[in-house]
Short mmCIF file of the C-alpha atoms (twelve columns), coordinates in Angstrom:
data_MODEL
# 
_entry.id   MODEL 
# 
loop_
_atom_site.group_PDB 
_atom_site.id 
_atom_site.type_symbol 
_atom_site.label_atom_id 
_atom_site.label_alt_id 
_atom_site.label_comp_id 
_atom_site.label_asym_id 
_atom_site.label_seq_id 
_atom_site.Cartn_x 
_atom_site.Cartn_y 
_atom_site.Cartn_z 
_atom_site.pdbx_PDB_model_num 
ATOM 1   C CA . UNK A 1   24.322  -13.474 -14.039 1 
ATOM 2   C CA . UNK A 2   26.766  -14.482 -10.812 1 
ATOM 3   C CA . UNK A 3   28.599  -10.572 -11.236 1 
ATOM 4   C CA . UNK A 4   25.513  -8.998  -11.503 1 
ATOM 5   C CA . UNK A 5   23.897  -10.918 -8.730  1 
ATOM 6   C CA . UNK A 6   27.116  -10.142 -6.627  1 
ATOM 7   C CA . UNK A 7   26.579  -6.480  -7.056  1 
ATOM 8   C CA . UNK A 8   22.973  -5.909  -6.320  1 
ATOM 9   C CA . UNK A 9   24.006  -8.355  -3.451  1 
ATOM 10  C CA . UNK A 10  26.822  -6.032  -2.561  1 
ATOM 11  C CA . UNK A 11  24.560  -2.739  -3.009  1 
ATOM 12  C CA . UNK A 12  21.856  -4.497  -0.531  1 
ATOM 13  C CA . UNK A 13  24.041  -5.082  1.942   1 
ATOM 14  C CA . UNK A 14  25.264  -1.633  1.742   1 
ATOM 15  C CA . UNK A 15  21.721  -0.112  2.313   1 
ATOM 16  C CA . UNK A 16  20.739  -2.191  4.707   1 
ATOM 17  C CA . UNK A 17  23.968  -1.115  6.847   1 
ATOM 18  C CA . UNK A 18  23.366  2.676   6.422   1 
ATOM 19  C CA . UNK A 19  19.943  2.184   6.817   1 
ATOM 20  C CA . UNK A 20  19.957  0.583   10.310  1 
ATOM 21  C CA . UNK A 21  23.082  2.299   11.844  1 
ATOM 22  C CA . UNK A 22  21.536  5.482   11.237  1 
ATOM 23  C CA . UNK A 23  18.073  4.183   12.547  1 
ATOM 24  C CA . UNK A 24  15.418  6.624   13.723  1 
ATOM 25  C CA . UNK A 25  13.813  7.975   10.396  1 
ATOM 26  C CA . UNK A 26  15.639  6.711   7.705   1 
ATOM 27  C CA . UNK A 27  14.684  3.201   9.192   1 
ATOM 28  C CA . UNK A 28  11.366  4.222   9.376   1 
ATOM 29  C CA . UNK A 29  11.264  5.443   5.624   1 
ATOM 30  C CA . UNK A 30  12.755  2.613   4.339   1 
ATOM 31  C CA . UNK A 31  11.407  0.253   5.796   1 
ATOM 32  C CA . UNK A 32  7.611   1.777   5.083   1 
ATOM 33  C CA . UNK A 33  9.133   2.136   1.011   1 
ATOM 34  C CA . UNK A 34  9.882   -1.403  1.371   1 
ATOM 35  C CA . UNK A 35  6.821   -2.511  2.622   1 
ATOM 36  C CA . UNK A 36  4.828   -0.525  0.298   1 
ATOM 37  C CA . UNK A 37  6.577   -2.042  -2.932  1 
ATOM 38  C CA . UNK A 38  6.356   -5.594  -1.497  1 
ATOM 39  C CA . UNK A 39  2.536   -4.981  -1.406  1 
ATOM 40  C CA . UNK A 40  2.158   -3.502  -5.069  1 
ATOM 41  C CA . UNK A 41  4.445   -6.690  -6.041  1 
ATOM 42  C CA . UNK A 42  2.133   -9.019  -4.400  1 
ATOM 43  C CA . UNK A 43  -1.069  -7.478  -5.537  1 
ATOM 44  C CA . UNK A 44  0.434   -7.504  -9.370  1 
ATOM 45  C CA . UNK A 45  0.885   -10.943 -8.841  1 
ATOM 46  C CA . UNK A 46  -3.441  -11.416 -9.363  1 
ATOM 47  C CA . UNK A 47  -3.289  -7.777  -11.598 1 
ATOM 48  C CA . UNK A 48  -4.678  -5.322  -9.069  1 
ATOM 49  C CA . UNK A 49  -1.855  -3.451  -8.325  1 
ATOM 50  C CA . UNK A 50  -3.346  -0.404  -9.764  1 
ATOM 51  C CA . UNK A 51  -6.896  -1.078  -8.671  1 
ATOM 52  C CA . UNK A 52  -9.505  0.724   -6.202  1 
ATOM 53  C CA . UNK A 53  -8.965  -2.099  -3.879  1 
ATOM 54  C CA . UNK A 54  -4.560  -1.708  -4.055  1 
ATOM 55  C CA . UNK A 55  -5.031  2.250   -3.279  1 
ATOM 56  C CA . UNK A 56  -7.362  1.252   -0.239  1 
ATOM 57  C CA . UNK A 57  -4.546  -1.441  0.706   1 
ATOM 58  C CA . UNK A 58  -1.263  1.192   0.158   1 
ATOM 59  C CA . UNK A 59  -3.296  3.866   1.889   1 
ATOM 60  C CA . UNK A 60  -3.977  1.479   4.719   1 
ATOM 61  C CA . UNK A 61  -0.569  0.478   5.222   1 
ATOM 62  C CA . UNK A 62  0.712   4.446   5.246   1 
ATOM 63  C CA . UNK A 63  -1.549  4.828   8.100   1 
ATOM 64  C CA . UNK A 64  -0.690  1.703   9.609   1 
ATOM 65  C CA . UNK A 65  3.174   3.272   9.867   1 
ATOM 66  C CA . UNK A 66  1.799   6.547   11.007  1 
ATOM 67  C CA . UNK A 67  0.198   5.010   13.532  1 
ATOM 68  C CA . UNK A 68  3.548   3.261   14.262  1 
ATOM 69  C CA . UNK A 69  5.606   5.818   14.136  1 
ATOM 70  C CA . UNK A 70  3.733   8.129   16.932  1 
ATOM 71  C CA . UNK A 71  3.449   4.656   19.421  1 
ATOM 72  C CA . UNK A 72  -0.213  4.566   19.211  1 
ATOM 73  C CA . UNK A 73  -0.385  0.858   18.806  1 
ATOM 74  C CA . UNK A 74  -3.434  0.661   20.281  1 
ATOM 75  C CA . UNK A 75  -5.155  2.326   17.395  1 
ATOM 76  C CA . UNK A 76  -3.839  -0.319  15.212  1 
ATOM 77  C CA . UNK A 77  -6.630  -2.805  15.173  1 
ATOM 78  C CA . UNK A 78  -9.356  -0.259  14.819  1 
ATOM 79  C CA . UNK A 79  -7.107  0.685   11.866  1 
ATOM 80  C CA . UNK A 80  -7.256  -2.817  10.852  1 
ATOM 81  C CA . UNK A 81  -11.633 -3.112  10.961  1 
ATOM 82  C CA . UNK A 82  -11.241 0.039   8.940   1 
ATOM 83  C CA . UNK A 83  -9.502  -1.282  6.504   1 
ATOM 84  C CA . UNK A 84  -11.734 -4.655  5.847   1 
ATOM 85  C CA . UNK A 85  -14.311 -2.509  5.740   1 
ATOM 86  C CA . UNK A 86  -13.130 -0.068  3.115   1 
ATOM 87  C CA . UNK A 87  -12.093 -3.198  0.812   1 
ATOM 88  C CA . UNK A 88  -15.400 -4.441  1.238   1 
ATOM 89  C CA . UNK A 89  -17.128 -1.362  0.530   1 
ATOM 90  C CA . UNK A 90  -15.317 -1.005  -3.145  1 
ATOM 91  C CA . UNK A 91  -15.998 -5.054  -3.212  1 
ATOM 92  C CA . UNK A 92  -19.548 -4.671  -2.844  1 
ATOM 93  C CA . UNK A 93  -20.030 -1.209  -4.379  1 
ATOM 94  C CA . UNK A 94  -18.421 -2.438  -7.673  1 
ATOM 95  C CA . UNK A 95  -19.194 -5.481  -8.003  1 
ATOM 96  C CA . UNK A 96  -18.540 -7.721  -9.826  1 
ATOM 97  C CA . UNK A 97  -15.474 -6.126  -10.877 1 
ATOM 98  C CA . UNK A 98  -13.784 -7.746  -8.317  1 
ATOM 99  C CA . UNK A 99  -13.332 -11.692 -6.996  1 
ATOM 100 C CA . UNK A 100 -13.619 -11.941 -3.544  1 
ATOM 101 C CA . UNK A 101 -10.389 -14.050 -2.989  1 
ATOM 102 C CA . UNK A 102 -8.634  -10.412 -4.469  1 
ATOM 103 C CA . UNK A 103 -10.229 -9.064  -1.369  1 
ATOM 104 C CA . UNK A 104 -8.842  -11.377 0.946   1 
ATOM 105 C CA . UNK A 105 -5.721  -11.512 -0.477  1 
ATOM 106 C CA . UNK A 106 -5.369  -7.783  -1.076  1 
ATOM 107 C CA . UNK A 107 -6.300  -7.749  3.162   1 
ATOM 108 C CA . UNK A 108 -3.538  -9.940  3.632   1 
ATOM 109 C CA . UNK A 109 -1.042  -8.021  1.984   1 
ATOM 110 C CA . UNK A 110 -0.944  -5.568  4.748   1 
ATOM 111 C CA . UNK A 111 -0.413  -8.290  7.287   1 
ATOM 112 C CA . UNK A 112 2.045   -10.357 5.123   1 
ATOM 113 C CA . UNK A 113 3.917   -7.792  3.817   1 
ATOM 114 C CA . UNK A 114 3.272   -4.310  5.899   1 
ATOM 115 C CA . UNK A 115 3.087   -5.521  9.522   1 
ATOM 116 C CA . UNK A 116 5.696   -8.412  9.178   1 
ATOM 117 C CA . UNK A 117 8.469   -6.424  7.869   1 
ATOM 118 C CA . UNK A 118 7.589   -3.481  10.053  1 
ATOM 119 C CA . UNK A 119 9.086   -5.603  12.579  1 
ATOM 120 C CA . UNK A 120 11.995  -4.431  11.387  1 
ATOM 121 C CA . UNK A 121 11.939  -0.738  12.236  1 
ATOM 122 C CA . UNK A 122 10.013  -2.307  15.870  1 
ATOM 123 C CA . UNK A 123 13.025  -3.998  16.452  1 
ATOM 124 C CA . UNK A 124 15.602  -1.093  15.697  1 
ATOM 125 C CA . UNK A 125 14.159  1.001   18.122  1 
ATOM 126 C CA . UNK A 126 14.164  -1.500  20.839  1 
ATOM 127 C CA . UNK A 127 17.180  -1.015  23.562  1 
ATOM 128 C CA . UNK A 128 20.301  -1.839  21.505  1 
ATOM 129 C CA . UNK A 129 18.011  -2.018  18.424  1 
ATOM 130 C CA . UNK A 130 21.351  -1.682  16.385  1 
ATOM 131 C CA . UNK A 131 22.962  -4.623  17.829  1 
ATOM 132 C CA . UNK A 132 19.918  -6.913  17.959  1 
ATOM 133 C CA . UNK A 133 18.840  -5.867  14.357  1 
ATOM 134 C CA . UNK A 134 21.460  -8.257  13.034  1 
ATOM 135 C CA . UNK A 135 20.053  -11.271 14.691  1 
ATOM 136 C CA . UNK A 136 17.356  -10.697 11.820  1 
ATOM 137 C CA . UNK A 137 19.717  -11.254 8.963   1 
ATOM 138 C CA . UNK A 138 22.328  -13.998 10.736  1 
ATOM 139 C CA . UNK A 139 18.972  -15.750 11.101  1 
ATOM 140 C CA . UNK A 140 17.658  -15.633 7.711   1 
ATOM 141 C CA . UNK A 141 20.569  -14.883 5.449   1 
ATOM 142 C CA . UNK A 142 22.990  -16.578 7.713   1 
ATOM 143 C CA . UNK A 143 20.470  -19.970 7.149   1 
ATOM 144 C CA . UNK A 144 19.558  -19.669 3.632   1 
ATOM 145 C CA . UNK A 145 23.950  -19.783 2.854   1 
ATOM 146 C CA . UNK A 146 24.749  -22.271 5.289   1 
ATOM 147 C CA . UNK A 147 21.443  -24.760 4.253   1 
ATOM 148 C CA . UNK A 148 22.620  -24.678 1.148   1 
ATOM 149 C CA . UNK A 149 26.209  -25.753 2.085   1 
ATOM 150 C CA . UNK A 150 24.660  -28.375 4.235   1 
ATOM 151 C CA . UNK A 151 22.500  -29.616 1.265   1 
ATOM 152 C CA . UNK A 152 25.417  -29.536 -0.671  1 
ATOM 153 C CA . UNK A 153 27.425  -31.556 1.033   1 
ATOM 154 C CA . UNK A 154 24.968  -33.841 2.807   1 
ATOM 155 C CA . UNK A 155 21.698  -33.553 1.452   1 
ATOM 156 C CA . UNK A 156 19.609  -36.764 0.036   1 
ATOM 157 C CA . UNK A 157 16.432  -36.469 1.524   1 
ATOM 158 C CA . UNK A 158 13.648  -34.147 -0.277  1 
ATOM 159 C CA . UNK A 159 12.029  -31.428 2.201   1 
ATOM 160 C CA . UNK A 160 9.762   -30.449 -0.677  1 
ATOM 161 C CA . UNK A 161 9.629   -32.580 -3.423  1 
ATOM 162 C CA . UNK A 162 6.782   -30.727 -5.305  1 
ATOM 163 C CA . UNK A 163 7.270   -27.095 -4.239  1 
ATOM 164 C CA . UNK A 164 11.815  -26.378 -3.855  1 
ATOM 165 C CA . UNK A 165 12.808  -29.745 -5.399  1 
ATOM 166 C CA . UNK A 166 16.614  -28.678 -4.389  1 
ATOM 167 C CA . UNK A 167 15.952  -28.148 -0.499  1 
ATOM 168 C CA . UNK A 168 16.779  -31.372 1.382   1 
ATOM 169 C CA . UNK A 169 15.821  -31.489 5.296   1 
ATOM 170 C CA . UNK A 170 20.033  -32.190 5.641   1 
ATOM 171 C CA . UNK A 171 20.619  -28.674 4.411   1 
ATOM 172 C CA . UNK A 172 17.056  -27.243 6.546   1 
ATOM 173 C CA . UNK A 173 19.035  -29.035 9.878   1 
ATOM 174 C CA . UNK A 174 22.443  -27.437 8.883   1 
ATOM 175 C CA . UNK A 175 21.120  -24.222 8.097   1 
ATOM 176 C CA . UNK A 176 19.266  -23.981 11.537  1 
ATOM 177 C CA . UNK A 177 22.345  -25.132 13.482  1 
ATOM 178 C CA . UNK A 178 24.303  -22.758 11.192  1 
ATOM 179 C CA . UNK A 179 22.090  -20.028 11.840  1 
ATOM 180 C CA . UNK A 180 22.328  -20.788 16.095  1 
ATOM 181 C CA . UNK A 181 26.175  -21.151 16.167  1 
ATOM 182 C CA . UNK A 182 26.363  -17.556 13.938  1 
ATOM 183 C CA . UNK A 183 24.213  -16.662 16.825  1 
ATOM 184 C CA . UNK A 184 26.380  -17.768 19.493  1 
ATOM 185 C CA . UNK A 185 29.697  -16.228 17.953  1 
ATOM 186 C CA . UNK A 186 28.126  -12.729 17.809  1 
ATOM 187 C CA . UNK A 187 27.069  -12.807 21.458  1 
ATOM 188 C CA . UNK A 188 30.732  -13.239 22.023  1 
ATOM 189 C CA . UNK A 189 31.132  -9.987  20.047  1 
ATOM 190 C CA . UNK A 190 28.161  -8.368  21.109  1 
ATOM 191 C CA . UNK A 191 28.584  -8.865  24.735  1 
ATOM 192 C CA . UNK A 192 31.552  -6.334  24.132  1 
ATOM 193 C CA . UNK A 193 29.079  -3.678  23.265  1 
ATOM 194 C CA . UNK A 194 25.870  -4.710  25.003  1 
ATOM 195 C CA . UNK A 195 25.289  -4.688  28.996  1 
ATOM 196 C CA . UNK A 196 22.493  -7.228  29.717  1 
ATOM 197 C CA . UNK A 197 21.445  -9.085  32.375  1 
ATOM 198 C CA . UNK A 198 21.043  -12.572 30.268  1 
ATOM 199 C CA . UNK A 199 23.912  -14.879 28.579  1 
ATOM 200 C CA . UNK A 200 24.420  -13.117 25.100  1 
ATOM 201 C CA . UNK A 201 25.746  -16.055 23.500  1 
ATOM 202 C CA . UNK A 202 22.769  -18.485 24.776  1 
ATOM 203 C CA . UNK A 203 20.059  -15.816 23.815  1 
ATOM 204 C CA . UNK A 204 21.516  -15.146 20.389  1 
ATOM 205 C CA . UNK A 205 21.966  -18.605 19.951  1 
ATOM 206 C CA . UNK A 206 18.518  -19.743 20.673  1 
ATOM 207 C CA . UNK A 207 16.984  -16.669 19.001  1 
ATOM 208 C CA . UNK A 208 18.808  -17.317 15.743  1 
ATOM 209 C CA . UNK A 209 18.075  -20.849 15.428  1 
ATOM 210 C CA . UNK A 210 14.590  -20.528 15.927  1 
ATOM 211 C CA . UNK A 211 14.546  -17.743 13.428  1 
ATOM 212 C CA . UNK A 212 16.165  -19.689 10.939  1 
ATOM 213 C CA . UNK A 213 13.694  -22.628 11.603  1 
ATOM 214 C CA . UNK A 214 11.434  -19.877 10.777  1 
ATOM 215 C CA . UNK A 215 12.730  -17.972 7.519   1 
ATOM 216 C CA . UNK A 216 12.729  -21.710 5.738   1 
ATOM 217 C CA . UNK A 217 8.993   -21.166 6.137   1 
ATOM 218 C CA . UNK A 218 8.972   -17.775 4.642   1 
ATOM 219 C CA . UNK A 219 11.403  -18.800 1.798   1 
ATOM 220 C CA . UNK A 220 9.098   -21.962 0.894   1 
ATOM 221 C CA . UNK A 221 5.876   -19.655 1.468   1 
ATOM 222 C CA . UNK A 222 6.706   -16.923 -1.033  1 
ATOM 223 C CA . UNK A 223 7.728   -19.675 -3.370  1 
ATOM 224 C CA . UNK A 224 4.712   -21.154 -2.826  1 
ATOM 225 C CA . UNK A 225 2.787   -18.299 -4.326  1 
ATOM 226 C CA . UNK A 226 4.662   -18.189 -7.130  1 
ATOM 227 C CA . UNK A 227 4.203   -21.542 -8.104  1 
ATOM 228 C CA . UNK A 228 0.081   -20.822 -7.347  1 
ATOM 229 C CA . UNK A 229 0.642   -18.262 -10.138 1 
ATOM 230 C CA . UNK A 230 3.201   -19.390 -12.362 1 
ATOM 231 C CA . UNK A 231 5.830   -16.626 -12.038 1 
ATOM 232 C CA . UNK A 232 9.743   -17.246 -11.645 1 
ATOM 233 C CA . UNK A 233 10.161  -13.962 -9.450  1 
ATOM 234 C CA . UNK A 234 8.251   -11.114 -7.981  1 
ATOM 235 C CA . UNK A 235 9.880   -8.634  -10.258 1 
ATOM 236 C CA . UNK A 236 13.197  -7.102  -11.777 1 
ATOM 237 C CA . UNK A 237 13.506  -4.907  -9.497  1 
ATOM 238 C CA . UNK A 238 16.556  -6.182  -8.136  1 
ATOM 239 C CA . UNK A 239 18.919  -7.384  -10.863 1 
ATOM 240 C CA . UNK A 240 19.644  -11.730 -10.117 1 
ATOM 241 C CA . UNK A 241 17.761  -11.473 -7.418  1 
ATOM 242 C CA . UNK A 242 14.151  -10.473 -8.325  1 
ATOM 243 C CA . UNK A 243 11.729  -8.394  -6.670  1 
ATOM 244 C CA . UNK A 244 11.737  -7.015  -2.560  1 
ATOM 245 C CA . UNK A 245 9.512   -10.363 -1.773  1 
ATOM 246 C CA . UNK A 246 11.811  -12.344 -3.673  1 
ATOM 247 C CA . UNK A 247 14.790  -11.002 -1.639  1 
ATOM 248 C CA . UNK A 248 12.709  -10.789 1.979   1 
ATOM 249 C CA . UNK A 249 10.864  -13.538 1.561   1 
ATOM 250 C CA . UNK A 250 12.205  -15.050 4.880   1 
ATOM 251 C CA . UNK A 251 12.990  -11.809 6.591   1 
ATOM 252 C CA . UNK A 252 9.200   -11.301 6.320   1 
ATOM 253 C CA . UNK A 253 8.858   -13.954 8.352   1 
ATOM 254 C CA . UNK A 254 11.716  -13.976 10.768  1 
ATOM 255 C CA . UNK A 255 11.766  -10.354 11.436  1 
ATOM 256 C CA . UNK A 256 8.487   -10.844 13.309  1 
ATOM 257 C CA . UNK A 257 9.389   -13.712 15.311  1 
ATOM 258 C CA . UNK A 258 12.890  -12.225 16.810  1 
ATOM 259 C CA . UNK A 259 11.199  -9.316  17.748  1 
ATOM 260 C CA . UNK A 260 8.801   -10.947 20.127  1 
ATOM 261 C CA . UNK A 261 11.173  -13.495 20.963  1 
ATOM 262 C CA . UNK A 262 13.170  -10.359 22.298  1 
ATOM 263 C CA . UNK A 263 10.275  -8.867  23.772  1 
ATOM 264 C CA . UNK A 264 7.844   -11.403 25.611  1 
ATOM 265 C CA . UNK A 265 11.124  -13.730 26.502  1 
ATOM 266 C CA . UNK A 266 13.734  -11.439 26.616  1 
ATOM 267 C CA . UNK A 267 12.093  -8.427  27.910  1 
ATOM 268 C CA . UNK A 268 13.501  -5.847  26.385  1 
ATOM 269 C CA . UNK A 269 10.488  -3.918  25.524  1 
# 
């Protein structure tokens, strides 16, 4: 299980290095793919992945990364009213075929999955998108490793009893000073690349740290779900590591939060 985990680990890492060096496009496309099987792996989670109201939500998100693609963000909550409507139309239309918490969950799959992670491809095309792409992954990765050292060595009290019995808030503190001082030592690297008018090593610091507060929030949320529906992982998609949700479960969530971090604080919009 550890060698196979290693490669698919290895692989990963691999793709997500061609994929945002190259940026443009192929960040676009994969990112989109990515999105789009996060969503089917969420909506098999209540079985209607393959339903009127999962080819409304798929179609939705395509157009939703259209949308994003030509800068016409203003078009994207229109898209959005669209959207609820159309579910609502095969709700009522059907019915009952369909629960209405499948509705509402199937509307939040766009959000959850689709818009959070789009982030990603938001962020790449930002000034020095390729250098500040990485703050996504130091934060979440970077945390997830080093909270788990932290918990090794120090943990004793529970952070979630009930829902990640192993997590202790020892390991959530390391991971989140981890995640700030992995920060702080690529600003020192970065600043060799990057001309800005702000300390690289405070900024990266700061926006790491809260990221990784962050992520542990994504990482408990999608476990969260699971445990809602009784389900060890997502999928096999990914061999030791599960399904896309499974493996950017905090990435969904910290992807989001560096990018207007960057924006609204930063300014680099």
């Amino acid at each position: 299980m550890f060698k196979q985990r290693l490669i698919s680990g290895i692989i990963l890492v691999i793709i997500a290095f061609v994929t945002l060096y190259y940026g443009g496009m192929l960040t676009f496309l994969v990112t989109a793919g990515i999105s789009l099987v996060g969503m089917y792996e969420l909506l098999r989670v209540i079985h209607i992945e393959k339903s009127a109201l999962s080819v409304t939500a798929y179609s939705g998100a395509i157009l939703y990364y259209i949308l994003l693609l030509l800068n016409l963000d203003q078009y994207i909550l229109p898209l959005m009213l669209l959207i609820l409507v159309m579910l609502f139309s095969v709700y009522v239309f059907t019915f009952p075929k369909y629960e209405i918490s499948g509705v509402a969950i199937t509307f939040f799959s766009i959000f959850y999955v689709t818009v959070m992670l789009s982030c990603i491809y938001r962020i790449r095309v930002l000034e020095d998108g390729a250098y500040m792409i990485v703050l996504v992954f130091l934060s979440a990765w970077g945390n997830d490793t080093l909270a788990y050292c932290a918990g090794r060595l120090f943990g004793k009290h529970k952070m979630s009893p009930v829902l990640s019995p192993k997590k202790t808030i020892e390991g959530a503190v390391g991971g989140v000073i981890g995640a700030g001082l992995l920060g702080f030592l690529y600003g020192l690297i970065a600043r060799h690349f990057i001309t800005a008018s702000f300390d690289l090593t405070v900024v990266f610091a700061v926006v790491c740290a809260v990221g990784g507060l962050i992520s542990i929030v994504g990482d408990l949320g999608a476990s969260a779900i699971k445990r809602n529906y009784e389900i060890k992982d997502y999928s096999n998609l990914i061999p030791g590591h599960g399904g896309i949700l499974d493996r950017f479960d905090s990435i969904i969530f910290t992807a989001p939060i560096i990018y207007y971090l960057l924006v609204l604080v930063v300014g680099l919009a």
